[in-house]
GUVOVEX-672658 format. One record per atom (N, C-alpha, C): x, y, z. Coordinates in pm, whole numbers, plus 50000, padded with zeros to 5 digits. Layout:
BEGIN
XYZ/...
***
This chain:
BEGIN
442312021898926/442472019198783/441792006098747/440892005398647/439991992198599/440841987998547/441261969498598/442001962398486/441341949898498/441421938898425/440661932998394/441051920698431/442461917498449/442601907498533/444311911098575/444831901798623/446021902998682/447131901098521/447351921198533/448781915098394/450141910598440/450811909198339/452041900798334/453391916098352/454191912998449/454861921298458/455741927198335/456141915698209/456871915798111/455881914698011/456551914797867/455841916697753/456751914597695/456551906097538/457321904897462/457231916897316/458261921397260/458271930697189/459171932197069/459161939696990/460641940996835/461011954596903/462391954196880/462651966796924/463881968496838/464221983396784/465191986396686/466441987496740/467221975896774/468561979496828/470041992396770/469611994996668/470412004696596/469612006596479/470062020496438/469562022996266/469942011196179/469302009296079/469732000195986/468891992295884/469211983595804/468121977095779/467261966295863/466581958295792/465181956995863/465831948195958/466991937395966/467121928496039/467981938396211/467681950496177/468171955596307/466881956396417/465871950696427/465071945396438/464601934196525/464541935796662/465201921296734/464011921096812/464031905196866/463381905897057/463641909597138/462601913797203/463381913997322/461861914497456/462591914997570/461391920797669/461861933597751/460141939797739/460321953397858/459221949597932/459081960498019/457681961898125/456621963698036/455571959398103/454211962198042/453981976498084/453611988297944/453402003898003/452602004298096/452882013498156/451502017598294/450552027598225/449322027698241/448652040398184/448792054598242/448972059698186/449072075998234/447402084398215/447272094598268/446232096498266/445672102098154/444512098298075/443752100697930/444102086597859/444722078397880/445012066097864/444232052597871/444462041297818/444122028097810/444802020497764/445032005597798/446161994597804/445641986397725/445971988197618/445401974097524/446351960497464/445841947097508/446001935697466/446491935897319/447211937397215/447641939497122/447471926797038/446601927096937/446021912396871/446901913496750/446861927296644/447401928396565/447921943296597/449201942796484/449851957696453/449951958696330/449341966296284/449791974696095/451261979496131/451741973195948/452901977895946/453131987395820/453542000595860/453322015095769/455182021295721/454892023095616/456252032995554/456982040095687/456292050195797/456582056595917/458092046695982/457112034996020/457722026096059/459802020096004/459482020995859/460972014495811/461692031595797/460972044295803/461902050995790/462812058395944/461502050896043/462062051096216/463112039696212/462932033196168/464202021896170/465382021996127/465342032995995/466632036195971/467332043195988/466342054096065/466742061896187/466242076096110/465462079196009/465082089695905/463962094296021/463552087296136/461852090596157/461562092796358/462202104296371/462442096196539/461192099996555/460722086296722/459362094396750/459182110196822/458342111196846/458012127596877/458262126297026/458902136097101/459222138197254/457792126797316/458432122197440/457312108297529/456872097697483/456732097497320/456762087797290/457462073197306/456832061797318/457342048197288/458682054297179/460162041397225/460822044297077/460712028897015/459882016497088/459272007196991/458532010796878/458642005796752/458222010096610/456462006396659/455582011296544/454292006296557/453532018796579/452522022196453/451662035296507/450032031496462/449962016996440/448282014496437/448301997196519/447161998296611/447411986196646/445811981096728/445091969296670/443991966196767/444371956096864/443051954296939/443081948497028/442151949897126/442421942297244/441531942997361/441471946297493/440901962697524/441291970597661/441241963697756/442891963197794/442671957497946/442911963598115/442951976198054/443331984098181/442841996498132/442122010498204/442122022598205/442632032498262/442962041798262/443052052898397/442002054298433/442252059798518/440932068098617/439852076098595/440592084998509/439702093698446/439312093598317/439242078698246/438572073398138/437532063298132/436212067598110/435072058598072/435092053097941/435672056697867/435242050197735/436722051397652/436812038297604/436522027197611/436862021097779/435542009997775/436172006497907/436881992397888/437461982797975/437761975997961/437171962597942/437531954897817/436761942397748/436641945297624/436861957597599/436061967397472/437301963497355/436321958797221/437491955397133/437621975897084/438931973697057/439361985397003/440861983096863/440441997796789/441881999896733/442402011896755/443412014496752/443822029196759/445192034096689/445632041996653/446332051196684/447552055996732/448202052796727/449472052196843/450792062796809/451452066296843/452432075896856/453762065296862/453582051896863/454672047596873/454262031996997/455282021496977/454662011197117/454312001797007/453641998296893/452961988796864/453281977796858/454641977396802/454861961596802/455461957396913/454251952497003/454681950897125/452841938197149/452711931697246/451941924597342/451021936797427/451371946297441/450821955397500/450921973197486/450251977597419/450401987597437/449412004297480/449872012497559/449202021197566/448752028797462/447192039697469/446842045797375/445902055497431/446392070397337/445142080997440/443862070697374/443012075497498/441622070797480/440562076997379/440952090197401/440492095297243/440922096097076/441692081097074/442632078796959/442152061096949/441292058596989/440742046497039/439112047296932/438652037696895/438072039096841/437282019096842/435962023296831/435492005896875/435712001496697/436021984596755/436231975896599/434781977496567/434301978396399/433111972596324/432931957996355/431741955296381/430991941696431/431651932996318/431381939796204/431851932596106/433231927396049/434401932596150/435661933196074/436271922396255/437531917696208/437911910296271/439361917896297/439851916096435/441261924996498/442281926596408/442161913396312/443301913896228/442931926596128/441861926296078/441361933495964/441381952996021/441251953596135/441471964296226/442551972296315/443311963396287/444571967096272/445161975196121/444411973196022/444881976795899/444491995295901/443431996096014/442672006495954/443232021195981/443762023296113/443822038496193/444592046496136/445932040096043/446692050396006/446742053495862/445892042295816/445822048595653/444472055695657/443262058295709/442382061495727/441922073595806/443002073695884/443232092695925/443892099995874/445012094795795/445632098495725/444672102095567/444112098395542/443132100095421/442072110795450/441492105895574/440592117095609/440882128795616/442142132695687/442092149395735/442732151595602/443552146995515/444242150795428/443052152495288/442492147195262/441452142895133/440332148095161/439732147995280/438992156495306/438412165695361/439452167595450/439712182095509/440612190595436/442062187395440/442532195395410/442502199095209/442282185995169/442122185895016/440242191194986/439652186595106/437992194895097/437132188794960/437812176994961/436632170594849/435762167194823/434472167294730/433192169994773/432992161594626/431842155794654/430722146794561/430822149894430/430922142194350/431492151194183/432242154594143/433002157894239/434852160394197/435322149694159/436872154294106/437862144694051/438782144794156/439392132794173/440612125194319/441222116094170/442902123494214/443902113994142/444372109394263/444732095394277/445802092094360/446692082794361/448252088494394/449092085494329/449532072794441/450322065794419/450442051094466/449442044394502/448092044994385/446902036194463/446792026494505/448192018094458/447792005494538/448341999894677/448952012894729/449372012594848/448342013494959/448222013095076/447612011695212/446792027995228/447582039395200/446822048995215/446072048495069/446802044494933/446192048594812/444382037394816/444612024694828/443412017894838/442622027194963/442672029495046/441682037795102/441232049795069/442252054494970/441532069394967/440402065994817/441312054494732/440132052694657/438862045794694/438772036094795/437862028194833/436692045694887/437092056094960/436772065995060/436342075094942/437342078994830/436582086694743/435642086394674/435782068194608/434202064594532/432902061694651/433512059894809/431832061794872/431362074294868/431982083594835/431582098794879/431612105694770/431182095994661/431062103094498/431672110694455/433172109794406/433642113294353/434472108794238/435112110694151/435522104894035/437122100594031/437302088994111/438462080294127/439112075094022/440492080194030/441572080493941/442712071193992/443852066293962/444942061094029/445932058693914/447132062193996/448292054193991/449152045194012/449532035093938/450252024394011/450962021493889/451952006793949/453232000793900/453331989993784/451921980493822/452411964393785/451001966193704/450511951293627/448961950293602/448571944793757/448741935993791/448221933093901/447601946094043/448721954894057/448281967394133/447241978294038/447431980293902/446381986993822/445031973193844/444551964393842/443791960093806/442831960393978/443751962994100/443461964294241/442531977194221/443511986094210/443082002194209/441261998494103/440991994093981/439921991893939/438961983494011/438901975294063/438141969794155/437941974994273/439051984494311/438181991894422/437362002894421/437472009294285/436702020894212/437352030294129/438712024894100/439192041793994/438672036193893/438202043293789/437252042993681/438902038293574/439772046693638/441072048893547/442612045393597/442982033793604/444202033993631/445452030693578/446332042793631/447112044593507/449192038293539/449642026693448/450952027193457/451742033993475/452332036493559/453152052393554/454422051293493/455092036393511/456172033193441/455552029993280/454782030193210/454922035193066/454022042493036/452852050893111/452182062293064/452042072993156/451732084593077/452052100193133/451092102593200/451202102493324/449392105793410/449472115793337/450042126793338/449142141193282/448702138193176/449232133693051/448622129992950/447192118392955/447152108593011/446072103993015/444732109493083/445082114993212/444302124993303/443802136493184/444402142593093/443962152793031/442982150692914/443132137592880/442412126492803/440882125692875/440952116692977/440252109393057/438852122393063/439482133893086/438852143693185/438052156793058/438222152192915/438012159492836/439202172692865/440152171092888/441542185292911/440542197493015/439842189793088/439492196293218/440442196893343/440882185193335/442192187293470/441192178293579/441382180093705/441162171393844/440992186093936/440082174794033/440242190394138/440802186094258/441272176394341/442032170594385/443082159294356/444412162394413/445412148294393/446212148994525/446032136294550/446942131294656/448042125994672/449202132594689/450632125194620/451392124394734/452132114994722/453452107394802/454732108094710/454732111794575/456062109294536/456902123494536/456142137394564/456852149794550/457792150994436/458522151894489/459382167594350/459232163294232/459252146494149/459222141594028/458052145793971/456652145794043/455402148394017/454862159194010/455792170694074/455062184594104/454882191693978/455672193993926/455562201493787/453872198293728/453482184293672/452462175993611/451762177493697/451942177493811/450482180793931/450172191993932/450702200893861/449982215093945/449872218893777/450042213593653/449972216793506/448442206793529/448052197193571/447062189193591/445552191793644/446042200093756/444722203893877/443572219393763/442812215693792/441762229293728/441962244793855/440912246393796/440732264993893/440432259094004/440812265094093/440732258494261/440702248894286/442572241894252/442502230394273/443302223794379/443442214694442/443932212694562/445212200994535/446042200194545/447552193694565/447942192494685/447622178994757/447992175794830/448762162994910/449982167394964/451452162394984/451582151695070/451552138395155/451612139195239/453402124995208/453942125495122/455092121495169/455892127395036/457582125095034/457862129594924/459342118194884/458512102194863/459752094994836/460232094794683/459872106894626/461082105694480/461922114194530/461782122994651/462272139194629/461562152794690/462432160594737/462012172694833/462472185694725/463132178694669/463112200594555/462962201294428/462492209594389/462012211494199/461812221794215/461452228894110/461312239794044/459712239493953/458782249994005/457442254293952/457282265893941/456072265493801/455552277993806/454612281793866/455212293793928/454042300694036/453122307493955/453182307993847/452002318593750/451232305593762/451172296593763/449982288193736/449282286993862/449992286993983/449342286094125/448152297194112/448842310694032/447942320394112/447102323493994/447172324393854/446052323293767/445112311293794/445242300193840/444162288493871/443632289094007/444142298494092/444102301394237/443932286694298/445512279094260/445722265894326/446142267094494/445732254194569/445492251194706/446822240694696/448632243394765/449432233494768/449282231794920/449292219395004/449272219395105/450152203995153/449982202095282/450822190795319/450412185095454/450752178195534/450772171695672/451332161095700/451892160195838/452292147495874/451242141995993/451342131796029/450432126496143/450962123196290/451422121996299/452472116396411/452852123096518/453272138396465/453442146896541/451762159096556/450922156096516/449912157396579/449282161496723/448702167996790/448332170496941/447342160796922/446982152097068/446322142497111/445142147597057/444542159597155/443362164897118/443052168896968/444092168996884/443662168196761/443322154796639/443572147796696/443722134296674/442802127396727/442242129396825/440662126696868/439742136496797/439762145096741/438672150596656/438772141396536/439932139396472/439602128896330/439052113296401/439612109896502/438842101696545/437392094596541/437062114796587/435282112996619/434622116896453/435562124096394/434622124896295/434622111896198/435672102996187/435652087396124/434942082996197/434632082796310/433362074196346/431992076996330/431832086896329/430572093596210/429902094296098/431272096996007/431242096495878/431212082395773/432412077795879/433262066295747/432752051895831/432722049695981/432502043096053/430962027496008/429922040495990/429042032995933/428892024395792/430252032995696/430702022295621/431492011095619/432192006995700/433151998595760/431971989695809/431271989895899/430141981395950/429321976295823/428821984995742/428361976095638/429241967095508/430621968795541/431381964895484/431371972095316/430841981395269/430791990595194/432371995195134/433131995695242/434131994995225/435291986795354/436841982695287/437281978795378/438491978095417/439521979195489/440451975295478/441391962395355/442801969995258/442641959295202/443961949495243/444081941595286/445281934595359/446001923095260/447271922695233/447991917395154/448361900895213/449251905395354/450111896595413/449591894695549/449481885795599/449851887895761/450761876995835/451321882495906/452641878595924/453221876396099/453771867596121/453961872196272/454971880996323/454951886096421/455581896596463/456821892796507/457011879096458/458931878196471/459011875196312/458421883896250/458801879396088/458561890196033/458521901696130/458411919696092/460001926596025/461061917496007/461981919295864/461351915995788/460541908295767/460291904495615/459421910995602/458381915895706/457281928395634/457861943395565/458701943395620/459761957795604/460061954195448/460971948295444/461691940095306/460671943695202/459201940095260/458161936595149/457851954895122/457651958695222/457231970095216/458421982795124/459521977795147/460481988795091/460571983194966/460551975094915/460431970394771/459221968394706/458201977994733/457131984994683/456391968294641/456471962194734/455801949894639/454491946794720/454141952594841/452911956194910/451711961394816/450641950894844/449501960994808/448201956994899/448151973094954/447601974095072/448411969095184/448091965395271/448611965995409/449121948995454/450371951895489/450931941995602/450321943495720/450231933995787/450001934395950/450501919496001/450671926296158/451771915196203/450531909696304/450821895596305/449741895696402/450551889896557/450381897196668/451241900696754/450571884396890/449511887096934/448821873197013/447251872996948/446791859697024/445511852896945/444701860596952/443961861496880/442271867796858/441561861996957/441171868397107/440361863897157/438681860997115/
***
């Protein structure tokens, strides 16, 4: 097994001593993971801190069977150990990745095909922001939502961590960026990163402005997190083959729609989670962000947008920040130094 120098038997880490709020949340030390095979051991510089995260804490979110049950599912850093049967990344190699769980930790394991090299241009801290709002955008926005150059993208909490990326991701790939948000300060974010239109939701009617905006054409994609409050207006919103797509539902899981509109507009409702994912599927979004989106990140075209950073014995107060919607864009903890 390539390692890179002699590690430390212990590691310092947060670990969720009981459900609860954020201060359930403590130090502590475990072993440094061993790699298993398809694996790599990375030096942990920074960890993104994601919604996933406070609803594993309160016990709403367990991880998926083998998983780490340390919180943390994006985290860079610097490979310091491989298995055997992994060439790439090798060790020295800055990386971010991916994680199933482990992050907020000094060390953590990661399949190697969930690994992905930092942009020359972005710094560990800034790369840490990226893996889970950014796969999360990809397979959802444009795979599974299939959005294409010229279309319309509403998206709803834009000024959140997945919402700034999907708008930063929709206006590189020409399309006509829309958003929702809370404050002026989060509407005036969402415009500087490219929605042409962003709209108060606490005093105006997306459908009504959207129907405005769009000449009463409608959108052909929307990306929503708030479910059941929104569904009705999302699917009265979308045109003929239009795509609605789910990927959390914090107003709410039930409502009532009309299905005559699904099937006279021959609407696309769909959904996903990430987490529970197969490895090998999770290395295909991998490889195709490094293809696609990768070369924009290097030219800084687009970027991660980071709010706070914080140290990783002060990951209550990222939580705190994060559940009281007062985040825009991404926390990250920064865990040891930037080599």
């Amino acid at each position: 097994m390539p390692v890179s120098a002699r590690l430390p038997e212990t590691m310092l880490c947060m670990e969720i001593t009981q459900p609860g709020p954020p201060d359930v949340m403590q130090p502590c030390r475990r072993s440094v993971p061993n790699v298993q095979p398809g694996e790599v051991l990375i030096r942990v510089v920074a960890a993104g801190v994601n919604r996933p995260d406070c609803l594993q804490r309160s016990g709403n979110y367990p991880p998926p069977p083998g998983a780490s049950d340390l919180p943390g599912l994006e985290i860079a850093g610097i490979v310091v150990a491989t298995a055997d049967d992994v060439s790439t990344p090798a060790v020295g190699d800055r990386v971010c990745a991916l994680v199933a769980g482990g992050g907020y930790a000094e060390y953590c394991t990661a399949p190697a095909v969930q690994c992905l090299p930092v942009p020359a241009t972005l710094t560990l801290i800034e790369a840490a922001a990226v893996p889970e709002t950014f796969f999360t955008v990809w397979t959802n926005v444009f795979e599974r939502g299939r959005l294409q150059s010229g279309e319309t993208l509403l998206v709803h909490g834009g000024a959140s961590g997945i919402g700034t990326t999907a708008i930063q991701l929709g206006t590189a790939f020409g399309a006509r960026v829309y958003a929702t948000a809370g404050n002026a300060a989060k509407l005036a974010l969402c415009e500087k990163l490219g929605a042409l239109r962003a709209i108060n939701y606490r005093s105006e009617m997306f459908y009504e402005v959207m129907r405005e905006q769009t000449g009463d054409s409608g959108v052909d994609v929307i990306l929503d997190m708030v479910g059941a409050p929104y569904f009705a207006d999302n699917i009265r919103l979308l045109r003929d083959d239009g795509r609605l797509v789910i990927i959390a539902v914090l107003g709410g899981t039930k409502t009532e729609v009309n299905l005559g509109q699904v099937l006279v507009k021959r609407l696309t409702v769909t959904g996903s989670t990430l987490r529970s994912r197969p490895v090998a599927e999770k290395g295909r979004i991998a490889r195709a962000l490094e293809q696609r989106v990768w070369p924009l990140l290097e030219r800084r075209q687009i970027a991660p947008v980071i709010q706070d950073v914080l140290p990783l014995h002060a990951v209550a107060q990222a939580h705190q920040r994060l559940e009281a919607n007062e985040a825009m864009g991404k926390i990250v903890l920064r865990v040891t130094d930037e080599l």
